[in-house]
PDB file of N, CA, C and O in Angstrom:
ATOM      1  N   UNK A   1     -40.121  -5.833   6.612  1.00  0.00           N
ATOM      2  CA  UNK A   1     -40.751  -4.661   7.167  1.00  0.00           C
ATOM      3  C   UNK A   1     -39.721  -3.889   7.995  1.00  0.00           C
ATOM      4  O   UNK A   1     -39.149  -4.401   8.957  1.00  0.00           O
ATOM      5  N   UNK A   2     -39.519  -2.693   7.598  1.00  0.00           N
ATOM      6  CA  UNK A   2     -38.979  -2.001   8.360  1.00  0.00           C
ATOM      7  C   UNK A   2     -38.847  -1.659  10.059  1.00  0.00           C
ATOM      8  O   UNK A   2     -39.726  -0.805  10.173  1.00  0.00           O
ATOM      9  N   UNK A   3     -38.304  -1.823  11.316  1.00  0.00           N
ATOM     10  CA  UNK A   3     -38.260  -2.123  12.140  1.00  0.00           C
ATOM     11  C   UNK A   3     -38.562  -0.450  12.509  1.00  0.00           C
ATOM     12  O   UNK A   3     -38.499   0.355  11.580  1.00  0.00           O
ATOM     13  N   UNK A   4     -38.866  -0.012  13.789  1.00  0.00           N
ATOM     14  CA  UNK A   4     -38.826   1.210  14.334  1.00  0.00           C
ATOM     15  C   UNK A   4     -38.439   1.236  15.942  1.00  0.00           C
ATOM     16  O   UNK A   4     -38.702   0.233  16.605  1.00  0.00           O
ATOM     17  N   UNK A   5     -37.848   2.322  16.542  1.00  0.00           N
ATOM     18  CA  UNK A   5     -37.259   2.196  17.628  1.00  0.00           C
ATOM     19  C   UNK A   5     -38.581   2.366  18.430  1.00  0.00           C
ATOM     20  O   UNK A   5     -39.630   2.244  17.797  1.00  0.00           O
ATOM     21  N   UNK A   6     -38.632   2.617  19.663  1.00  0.00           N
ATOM     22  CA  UNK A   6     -39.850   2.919  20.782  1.00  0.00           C
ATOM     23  C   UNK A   6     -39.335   4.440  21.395  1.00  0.00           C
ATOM     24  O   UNK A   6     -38.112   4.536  21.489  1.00  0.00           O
ATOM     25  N   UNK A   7     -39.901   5.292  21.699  1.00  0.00           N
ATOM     26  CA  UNK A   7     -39.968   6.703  22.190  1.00  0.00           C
ATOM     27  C   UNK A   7     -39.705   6.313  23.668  1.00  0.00           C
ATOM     28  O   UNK A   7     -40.604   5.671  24.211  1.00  0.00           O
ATOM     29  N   UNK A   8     -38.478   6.640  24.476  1.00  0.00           N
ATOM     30  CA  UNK A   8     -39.063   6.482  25.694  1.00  0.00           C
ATOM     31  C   UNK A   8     -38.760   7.993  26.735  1.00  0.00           C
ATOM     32  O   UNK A   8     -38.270   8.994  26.213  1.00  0.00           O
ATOM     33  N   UNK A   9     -38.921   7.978  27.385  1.00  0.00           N
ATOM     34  CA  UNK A   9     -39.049   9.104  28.663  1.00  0.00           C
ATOM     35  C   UNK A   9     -37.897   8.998  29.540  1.00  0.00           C
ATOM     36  O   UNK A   9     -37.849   8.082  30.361  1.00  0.00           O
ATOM     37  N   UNK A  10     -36.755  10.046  29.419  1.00  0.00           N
ATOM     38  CA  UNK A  10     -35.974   9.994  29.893  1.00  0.00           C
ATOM     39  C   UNK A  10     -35.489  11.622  30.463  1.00  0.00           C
ATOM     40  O   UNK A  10     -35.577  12.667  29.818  1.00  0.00           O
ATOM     41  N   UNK A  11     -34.944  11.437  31.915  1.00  0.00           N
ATOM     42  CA  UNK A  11     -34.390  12.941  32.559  1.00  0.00           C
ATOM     43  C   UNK A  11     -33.580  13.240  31.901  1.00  0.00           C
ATOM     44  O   UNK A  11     -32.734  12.442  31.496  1.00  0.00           O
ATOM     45  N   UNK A  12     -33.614  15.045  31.465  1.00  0.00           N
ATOM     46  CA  UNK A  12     -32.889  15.350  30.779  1.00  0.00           C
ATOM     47  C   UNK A  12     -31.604  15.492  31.379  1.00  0.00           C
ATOM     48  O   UNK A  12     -30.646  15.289  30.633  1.00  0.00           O
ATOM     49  N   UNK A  13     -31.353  15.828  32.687  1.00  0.00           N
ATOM     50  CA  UNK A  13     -30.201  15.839  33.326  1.00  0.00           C
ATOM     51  C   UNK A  13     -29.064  14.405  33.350  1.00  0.00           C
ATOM     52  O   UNK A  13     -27.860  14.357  33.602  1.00  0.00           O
ATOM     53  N   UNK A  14     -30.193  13.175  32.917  1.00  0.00           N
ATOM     54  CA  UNK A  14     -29.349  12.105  32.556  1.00  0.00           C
ATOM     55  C   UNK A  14     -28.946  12.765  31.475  1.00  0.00           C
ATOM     56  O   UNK A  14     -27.939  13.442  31.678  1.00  0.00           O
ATOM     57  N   UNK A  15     -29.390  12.807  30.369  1.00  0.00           N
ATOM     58  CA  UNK A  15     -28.684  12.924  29.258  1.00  0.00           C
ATOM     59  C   UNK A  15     -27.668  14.499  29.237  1.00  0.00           C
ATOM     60  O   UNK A  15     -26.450  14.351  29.137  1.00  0.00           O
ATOM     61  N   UNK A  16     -28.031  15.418  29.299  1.00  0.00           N
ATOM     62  CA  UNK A  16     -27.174  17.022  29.129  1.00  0.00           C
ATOM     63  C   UNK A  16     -27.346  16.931  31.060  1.00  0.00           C
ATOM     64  O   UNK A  16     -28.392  16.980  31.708  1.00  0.00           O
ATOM     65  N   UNK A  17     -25.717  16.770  31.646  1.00  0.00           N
ATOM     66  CA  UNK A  17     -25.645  17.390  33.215  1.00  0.00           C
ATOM     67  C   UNK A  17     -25.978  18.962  33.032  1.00  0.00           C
ATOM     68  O   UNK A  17     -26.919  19.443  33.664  1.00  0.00           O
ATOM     69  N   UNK A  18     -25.305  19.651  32.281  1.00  0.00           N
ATOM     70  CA  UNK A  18     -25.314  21.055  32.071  1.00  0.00           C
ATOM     71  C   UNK A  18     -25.826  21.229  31.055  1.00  0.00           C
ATOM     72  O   UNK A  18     -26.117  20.403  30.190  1.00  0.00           O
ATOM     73  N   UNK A  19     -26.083  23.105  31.098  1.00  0.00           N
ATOM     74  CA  UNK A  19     -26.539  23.547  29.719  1.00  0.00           C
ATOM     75  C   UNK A  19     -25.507  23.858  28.857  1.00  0.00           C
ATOM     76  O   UNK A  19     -25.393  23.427  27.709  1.00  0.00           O
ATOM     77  N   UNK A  20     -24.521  24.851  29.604  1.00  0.00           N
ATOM     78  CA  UNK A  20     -23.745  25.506  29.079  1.00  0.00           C
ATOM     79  C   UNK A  20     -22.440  24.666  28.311  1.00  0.00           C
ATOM     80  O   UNK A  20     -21.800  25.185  27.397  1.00  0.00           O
ATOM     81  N   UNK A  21     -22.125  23.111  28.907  1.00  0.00           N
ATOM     82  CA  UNK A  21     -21.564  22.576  28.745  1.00  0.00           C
ATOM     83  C   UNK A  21     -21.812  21.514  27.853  1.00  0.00           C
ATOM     84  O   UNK A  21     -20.988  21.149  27.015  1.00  0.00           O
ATOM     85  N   UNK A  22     -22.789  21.070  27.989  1.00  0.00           N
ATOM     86  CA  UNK A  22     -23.494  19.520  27.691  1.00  0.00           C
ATOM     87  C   UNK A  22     -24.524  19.904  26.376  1.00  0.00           C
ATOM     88  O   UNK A  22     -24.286  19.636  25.198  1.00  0.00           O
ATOM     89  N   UNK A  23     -25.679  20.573  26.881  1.00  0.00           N
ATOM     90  CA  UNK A  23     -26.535  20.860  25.654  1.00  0.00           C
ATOM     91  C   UNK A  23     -26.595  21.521  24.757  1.00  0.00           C
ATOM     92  O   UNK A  23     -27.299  21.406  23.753  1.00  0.00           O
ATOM     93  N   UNK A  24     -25.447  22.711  25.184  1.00  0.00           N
ATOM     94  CA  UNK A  24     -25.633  23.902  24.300  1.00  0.00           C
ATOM     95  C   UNK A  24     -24.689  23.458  23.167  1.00  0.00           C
ATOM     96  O   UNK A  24     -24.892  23.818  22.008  1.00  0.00           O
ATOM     97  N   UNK A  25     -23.608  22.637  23.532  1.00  0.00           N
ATOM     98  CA  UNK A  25     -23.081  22.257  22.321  1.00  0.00           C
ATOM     99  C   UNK A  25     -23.246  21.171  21.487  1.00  0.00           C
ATOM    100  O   UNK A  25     -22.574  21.015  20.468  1.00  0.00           O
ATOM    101  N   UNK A  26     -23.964  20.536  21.804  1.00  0.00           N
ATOM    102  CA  UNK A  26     -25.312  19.411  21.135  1.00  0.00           C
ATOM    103  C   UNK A  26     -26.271  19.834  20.111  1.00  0.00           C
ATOM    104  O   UNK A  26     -26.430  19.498  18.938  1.00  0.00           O
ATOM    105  N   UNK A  27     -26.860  20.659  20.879  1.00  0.00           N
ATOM    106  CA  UNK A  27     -27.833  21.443  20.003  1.00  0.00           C
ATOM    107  C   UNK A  27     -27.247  22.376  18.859  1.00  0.00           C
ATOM    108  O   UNK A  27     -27.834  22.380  17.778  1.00  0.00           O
ATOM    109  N   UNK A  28     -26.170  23.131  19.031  1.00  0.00           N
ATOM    110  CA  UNK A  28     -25.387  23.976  18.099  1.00  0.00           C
ATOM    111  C   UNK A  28     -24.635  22.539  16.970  1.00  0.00           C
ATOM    112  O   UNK A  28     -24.102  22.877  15.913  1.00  0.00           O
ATOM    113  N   UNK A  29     -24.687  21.153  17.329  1.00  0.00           N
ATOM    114  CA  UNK A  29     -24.157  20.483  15.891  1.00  0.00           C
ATOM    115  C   UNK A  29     -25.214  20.765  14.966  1.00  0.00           C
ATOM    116  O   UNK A  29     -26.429  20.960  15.003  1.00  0.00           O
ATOM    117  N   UNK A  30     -24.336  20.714  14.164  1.00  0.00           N
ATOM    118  CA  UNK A  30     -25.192  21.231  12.503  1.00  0.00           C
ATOM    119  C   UNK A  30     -26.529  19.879  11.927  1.00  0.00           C
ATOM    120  O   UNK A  30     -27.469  20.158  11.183  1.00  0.00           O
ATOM    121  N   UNK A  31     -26.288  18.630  12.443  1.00  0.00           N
ATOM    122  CA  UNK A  31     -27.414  18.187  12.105  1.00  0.00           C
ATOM    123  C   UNK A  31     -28.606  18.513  13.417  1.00  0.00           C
ATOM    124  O   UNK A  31     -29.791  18.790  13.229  1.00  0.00           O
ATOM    125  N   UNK A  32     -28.083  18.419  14.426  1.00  0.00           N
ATOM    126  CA  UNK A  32     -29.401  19.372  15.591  1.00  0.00           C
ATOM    127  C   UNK A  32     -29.976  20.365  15.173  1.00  0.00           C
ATOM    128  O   UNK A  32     -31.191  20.547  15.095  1.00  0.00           O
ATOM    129  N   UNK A  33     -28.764  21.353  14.759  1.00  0.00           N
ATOM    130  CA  UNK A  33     -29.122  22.826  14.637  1.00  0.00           C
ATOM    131  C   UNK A  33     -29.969  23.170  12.933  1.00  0.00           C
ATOM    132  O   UNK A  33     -30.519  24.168  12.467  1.00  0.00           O
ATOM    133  N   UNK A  34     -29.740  21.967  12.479  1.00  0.00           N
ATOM    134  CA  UNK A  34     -30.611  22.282  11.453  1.00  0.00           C
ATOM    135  C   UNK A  34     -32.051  21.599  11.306  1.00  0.00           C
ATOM    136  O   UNK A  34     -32.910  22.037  10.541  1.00  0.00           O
ATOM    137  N   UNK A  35     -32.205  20.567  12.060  1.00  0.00           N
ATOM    138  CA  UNK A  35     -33.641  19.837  12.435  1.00  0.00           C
ATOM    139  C   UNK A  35     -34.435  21.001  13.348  1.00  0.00           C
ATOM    140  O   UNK A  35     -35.656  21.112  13.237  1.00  0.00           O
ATOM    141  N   UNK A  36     -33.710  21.815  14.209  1.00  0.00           N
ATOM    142  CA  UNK A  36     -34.332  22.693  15.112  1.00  0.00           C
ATOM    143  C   UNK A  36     -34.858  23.953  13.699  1.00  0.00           C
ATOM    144  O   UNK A  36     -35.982  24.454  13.662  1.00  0.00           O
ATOM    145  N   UNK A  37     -33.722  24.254  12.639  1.00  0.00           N
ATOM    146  CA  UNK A  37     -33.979  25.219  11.765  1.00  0.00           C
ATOM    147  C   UNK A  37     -35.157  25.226  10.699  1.00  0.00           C
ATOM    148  O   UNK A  37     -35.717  26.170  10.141  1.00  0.00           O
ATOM    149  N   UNK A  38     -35.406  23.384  10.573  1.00  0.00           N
ATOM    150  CA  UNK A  38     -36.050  22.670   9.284  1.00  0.00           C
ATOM    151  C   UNK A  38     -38.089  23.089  10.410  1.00  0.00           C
ATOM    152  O   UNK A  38     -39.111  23.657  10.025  1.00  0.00           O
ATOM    153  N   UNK A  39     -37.759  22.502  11.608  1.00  0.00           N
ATOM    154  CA  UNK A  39     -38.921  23.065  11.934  1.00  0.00           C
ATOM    155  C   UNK A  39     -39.504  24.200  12.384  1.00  0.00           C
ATOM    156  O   UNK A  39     -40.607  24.265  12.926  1.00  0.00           O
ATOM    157  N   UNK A  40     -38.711  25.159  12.143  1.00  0.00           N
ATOM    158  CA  UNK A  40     -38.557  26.576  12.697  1.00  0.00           C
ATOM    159  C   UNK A  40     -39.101  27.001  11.429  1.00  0.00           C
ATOM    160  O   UNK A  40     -40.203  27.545  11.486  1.00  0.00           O
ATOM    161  N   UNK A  41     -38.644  26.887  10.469  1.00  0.00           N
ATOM    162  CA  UNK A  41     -38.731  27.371   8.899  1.00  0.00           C
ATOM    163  C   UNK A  41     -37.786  28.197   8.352  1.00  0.00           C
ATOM    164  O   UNK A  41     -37.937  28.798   7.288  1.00  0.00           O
ATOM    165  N   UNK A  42     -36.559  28.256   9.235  1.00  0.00           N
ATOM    166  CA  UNK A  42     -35.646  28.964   8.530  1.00  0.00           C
ATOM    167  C   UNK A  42     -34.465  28.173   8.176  1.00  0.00           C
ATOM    168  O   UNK A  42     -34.504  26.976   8.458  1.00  0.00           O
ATOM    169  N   UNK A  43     -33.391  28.659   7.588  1.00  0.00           N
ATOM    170  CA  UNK A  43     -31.908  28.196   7.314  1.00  0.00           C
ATOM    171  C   UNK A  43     -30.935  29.197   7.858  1.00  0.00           C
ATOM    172  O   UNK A  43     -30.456  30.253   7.445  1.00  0.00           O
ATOM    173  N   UNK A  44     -30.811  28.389   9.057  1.00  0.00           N
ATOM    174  CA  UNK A  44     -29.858  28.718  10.755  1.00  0.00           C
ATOM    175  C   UNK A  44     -28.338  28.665  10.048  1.00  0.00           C
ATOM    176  O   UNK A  44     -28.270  27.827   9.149  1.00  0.00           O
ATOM    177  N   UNK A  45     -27.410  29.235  10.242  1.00  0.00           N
ATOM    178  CA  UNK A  45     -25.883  29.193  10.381  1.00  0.00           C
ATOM    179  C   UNK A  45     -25.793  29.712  11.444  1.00  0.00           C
ATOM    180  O   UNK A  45     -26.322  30.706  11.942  1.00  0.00           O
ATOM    181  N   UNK A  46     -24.888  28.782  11.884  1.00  0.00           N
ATOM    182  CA  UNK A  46     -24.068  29.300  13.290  1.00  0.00           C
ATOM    183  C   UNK A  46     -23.224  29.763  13.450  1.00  0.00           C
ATOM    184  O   UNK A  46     -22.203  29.226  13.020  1.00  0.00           O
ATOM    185  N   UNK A  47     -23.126  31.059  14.174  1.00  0.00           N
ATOM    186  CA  UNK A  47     -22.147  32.082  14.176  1.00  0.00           C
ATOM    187  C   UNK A  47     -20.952  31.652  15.311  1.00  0.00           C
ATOM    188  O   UNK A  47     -19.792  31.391  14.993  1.00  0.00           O
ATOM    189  N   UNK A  48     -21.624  31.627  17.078  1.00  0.00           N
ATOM    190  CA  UNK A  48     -21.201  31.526  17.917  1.00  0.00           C
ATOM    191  C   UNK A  48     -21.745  30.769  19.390  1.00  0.00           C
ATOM    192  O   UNK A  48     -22.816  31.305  19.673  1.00  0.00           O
ATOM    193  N   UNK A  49     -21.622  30.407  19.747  1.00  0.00           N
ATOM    194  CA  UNK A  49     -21.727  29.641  21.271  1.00  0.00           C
ATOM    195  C   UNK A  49     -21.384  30.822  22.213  1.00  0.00           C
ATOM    196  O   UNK A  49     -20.603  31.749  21.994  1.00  0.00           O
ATOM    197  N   UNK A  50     -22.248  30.549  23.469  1.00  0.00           N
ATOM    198  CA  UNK A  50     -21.603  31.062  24.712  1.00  0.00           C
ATOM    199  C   UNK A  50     -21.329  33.010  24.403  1.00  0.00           C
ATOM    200  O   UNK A  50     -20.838  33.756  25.250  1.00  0.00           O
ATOM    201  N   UNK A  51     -21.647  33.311  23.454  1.00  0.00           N
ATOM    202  CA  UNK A  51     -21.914  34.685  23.242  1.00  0.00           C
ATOM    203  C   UNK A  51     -21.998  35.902  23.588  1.00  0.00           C
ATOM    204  O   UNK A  51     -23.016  36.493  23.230  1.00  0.00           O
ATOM    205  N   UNK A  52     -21.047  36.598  24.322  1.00  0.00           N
ATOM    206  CA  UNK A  52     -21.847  38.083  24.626  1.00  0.00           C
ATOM    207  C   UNK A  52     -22.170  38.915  23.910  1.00  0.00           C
ATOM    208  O   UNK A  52     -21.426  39.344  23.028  1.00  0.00           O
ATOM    209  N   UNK A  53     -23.970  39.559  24.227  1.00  0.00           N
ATOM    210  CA  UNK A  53     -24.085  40.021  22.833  1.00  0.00           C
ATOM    211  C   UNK A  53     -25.242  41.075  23.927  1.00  0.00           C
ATOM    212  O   UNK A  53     -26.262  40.723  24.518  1.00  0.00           O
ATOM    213  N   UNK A  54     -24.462  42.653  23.856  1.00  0.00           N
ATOM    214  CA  UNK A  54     -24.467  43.590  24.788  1.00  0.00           C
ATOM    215  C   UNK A  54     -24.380  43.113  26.234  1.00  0.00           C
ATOM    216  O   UNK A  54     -23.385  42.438  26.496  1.00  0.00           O
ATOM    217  N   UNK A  55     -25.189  43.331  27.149  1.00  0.00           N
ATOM    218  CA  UNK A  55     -25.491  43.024  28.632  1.00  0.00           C
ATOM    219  C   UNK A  55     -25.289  41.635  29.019  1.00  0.00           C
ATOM    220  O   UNK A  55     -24.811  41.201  30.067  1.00  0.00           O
ATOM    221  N   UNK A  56     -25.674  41.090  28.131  1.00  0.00           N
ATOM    222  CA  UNK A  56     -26.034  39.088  27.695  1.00  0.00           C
ATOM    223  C   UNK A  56     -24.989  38.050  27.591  1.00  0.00           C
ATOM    224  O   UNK A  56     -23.759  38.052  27.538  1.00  0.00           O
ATOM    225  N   UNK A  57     -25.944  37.144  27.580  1.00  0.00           N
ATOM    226  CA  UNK A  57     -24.876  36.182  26.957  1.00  0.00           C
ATOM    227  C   UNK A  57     -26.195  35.097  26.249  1.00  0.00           C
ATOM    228  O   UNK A  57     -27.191  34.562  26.736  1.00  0.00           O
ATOM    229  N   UNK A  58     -25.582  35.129  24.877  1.00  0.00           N
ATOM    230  CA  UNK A  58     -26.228  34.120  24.091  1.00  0.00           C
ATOM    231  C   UNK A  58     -26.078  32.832  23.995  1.00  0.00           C
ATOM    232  O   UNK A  58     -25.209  32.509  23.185  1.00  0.00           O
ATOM    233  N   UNK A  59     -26.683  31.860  24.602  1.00  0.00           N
ATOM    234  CA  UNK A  59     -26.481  30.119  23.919  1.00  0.00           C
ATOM    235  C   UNK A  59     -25.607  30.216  22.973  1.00  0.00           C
ATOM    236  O   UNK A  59     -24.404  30.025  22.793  1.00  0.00           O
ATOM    237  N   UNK A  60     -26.889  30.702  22.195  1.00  0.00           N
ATOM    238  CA  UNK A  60     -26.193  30.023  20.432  1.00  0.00           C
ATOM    239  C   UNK A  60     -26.563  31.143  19.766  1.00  0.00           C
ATOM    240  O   UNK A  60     -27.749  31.294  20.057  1.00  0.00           O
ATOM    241  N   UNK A  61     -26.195  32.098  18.969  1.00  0.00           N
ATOM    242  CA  UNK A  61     -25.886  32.706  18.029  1.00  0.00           C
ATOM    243  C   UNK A  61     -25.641  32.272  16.679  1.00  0.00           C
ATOM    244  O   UNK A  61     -24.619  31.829  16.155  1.00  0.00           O
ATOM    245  N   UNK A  62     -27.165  32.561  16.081  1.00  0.00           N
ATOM    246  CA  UNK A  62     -27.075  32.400  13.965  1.00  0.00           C
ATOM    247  C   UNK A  62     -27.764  33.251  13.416  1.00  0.00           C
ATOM    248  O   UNK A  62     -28.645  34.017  13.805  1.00  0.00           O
ATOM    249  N   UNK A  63     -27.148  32.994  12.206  1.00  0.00           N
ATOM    250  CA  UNK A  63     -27.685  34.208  11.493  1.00  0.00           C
ATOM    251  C   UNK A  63     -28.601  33.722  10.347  1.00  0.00           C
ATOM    252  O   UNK A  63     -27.916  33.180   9.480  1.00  0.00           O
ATOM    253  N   UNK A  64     -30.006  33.732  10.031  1.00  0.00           N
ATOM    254  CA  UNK A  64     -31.335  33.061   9.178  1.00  0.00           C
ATOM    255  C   UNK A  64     -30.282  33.824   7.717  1.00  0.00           C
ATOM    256  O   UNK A  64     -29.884  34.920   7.323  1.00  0.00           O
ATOM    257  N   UNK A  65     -30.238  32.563   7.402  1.00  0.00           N
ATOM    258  CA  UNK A  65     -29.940  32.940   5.775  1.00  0.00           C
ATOM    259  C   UNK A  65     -30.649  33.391   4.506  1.00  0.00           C
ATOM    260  O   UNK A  65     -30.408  33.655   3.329  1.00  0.00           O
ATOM    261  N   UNK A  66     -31.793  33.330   5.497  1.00  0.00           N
ATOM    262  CA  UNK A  66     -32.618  33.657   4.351  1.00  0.00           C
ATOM    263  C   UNK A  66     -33.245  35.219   4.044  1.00  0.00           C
ATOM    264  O   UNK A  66     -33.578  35.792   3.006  1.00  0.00           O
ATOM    265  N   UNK A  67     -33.230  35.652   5.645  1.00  0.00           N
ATOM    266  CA  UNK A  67     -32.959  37.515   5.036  1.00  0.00           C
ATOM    267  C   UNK A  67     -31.758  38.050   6.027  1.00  0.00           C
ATOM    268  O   UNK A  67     -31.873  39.237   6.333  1.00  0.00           O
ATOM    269  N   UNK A  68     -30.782  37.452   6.497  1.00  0.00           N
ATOM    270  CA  UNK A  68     -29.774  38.073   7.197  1.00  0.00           C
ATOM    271  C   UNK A  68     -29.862  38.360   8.509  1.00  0.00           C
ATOM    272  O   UNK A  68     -28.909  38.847   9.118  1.00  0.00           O
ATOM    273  N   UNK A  69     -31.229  38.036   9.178  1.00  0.00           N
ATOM    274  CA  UNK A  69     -31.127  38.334  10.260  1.00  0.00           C
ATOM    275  C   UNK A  69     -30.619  37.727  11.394  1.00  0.00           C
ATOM    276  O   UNK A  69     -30.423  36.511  11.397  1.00  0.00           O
ATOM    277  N   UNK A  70     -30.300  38.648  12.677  1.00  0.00           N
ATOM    278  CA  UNK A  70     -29.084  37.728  13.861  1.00  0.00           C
ATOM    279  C   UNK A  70     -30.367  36.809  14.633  1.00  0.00           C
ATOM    280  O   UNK A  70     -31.223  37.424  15.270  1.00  0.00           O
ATOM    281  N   UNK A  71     -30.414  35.425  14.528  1.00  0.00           N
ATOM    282  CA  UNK A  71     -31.213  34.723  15.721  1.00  0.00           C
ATOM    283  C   UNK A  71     -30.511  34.137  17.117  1.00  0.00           C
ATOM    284  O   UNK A  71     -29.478  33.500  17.328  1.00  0.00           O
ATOM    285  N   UNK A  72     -31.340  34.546  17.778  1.00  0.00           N
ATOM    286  CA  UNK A  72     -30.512  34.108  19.433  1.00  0.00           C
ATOM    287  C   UNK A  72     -31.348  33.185  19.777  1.00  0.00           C
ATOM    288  O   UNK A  72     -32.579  33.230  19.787  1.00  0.00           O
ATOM    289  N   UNK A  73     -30.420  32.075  20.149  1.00  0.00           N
ATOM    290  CA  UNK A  73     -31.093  30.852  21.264  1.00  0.00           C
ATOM    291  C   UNK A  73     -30.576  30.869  22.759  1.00  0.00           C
ATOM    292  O   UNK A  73     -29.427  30.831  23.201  1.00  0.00           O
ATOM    293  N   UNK A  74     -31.776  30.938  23.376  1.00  0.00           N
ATOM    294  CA  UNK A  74     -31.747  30.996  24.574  1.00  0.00           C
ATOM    295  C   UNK A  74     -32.424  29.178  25.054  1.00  0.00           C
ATOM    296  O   UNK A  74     -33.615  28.934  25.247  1.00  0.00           O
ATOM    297  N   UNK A  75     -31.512  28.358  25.130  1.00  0.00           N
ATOM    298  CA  UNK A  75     -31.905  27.130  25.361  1.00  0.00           C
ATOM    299  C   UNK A  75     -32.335  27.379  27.147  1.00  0.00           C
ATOM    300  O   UNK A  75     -31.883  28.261  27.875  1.00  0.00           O
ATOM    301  N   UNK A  76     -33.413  26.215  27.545  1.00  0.00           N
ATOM    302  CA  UNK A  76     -33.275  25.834  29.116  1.00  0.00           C
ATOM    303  C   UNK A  76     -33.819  24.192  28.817  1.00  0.00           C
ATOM    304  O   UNK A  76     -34.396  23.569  27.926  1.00  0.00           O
ATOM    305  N   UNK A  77     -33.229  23.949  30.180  1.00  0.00           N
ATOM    306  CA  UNK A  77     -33.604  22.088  30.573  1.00  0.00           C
ATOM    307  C   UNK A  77     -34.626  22.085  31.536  1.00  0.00           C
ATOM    308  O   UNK A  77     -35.326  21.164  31.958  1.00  0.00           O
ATOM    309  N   UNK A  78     -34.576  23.614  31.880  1.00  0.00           N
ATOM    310  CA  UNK A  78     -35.490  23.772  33.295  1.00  0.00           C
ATOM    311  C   UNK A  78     -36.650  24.327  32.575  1.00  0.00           C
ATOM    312  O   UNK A  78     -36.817  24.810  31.455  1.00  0.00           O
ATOM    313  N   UNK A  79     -37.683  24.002  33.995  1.00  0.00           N
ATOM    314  CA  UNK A  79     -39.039  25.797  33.812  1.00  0.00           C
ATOM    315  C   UNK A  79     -37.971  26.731  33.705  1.00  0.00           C
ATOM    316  O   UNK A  79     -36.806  26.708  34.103  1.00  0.00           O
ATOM    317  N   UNK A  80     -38.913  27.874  32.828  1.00  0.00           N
ATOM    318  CA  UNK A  80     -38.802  28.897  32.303  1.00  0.00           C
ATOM    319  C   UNK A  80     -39.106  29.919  33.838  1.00  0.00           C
ATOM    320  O   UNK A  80     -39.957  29.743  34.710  1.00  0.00           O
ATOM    321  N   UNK A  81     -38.129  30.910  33.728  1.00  0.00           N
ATOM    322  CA  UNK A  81     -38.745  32.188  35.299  1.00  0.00           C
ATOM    323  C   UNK A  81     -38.172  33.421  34.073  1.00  0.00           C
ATOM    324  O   UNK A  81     -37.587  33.439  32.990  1.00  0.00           O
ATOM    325  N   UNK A  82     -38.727  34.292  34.981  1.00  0.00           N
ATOM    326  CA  UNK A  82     -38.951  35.744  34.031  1.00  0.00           C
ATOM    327  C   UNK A  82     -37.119  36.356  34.318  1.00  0.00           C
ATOM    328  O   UNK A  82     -36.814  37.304  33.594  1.00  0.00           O
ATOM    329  N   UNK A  83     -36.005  35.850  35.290  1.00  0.00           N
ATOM    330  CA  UNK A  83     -34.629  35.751  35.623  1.00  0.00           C
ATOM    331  C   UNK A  83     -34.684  35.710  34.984  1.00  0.00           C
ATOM    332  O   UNK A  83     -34.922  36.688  34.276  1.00  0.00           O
ATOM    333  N   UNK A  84     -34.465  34.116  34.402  1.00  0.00           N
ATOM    334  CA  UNK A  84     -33.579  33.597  33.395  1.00  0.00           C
ATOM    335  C   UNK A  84     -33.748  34.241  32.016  1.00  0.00           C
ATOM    336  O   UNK A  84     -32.726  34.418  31.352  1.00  0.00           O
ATOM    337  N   UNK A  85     -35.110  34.663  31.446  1.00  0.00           N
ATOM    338  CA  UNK A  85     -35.067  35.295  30.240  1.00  0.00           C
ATOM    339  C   UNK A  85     -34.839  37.040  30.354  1.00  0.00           C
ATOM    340  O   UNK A  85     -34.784  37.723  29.331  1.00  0.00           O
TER     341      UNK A  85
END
């Protein structure tokens, strides 16, 4: 019988200290970034990290392959405030 691991509950700050450093480039590997894409429903390529894109700055920068359009990730570890977005 196949064995299975246990789910457990862990601070994310244990795992990613930072965003900009720690998660954002975690999440941008191509098997992350495509489990995030597989449940999204699109097919993500990644353009760029750390991004300025006008006024901004983008996480992660891709482009949906499936009609060309630019998608921006705006990752957080934290609550969400109307700042940060």
């Amino acid at each position: 019988m196949t064995e299975l691991g246990t789910l457990e509950r862990v601070d994310l700050r244990d795992i990613w200290a930072t965003e900009a450093q720690d998660f954002t480039p975690w999440l941008a590997q191509e098997h992350n970034l495509n489990a995030l894409a597989s449940v999204l429903g699109f097919d993500l390529e990644l353009e760029a990290q750390e991004q300025d894109v006008g006024p901004f700055r983008a996480d992660i920068l891709c482009k949906n392959m499936d009609d060309g359009t630019w998608v921006l990730i705006e990752n957080q570890l934290e609550r969400t405030d109307h700042i940060h977005l």
